[in-house]
N, C-alpha and C positions, 0 to 999 in steps of 0.2 A: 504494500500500500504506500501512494508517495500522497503527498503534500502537496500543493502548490497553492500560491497565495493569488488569490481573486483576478487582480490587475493582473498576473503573468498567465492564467487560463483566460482571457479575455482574449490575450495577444496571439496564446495559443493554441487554439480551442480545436484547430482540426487536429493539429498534434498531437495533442491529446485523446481525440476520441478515435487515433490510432490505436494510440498504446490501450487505450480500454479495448480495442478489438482484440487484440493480442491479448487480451486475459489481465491486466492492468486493472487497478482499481486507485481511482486519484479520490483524494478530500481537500477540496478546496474552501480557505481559510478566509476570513476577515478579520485584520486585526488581532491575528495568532487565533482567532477562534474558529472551530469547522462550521463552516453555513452549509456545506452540500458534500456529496459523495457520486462519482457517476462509477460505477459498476457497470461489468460484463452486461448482457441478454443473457437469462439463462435458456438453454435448450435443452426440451424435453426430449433426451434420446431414448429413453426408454420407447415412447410413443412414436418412433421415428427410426426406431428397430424394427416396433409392433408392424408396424407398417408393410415394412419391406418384406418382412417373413409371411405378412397377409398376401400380397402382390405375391410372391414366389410359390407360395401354395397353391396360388389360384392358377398361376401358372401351366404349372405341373398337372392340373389335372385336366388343360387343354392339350396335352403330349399323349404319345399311342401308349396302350396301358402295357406291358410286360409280358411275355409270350405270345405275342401278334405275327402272325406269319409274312411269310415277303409277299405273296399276295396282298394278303390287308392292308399292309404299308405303301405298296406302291398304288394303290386302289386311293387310296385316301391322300394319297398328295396330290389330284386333279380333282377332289371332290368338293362341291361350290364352282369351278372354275364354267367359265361359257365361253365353247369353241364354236 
């Protein structure tokens, strides 16, 4: 956590909400005393795991299921198609 005092986050301010991207957390001061705090975003990865593992399941069960002969397989790759 850094510090910086009011007037030099004013001058600084995109600078700054660099280093908050990078995981930085500033408290900017008036007068020696804290008035604010700009902290990360926090990101729900959990819900942004969930997600991805939803999408890949769903996937999966658009794929040919497991002991499908080469028939079935090459049958089904022009099926939908209009010649």
């Amino acid at each position: 956590m850094r510090t910086v005092q009011s007037a030099e986050a004013k001058a600084r301010f995109s600078s700054l909400l660099d280093d908050v991207e990078r995981g930085e957390t500033i408290v900017i001061t008036r007068h020696g005393k804290p008035i604010a705090r700009i902290v990360p975003e926090v990101v729900d990865e959990r819900a942004r795991r969930r997600e991805a593992i939803e999408a890949i399941r769903a996937f999966r069960e658009t794929l040919p299921k497991p002991g499908m002969t080469i028939e079935e397989i090459l049958s089904a790759r022009h099926e939908g198609h209009k010649y």
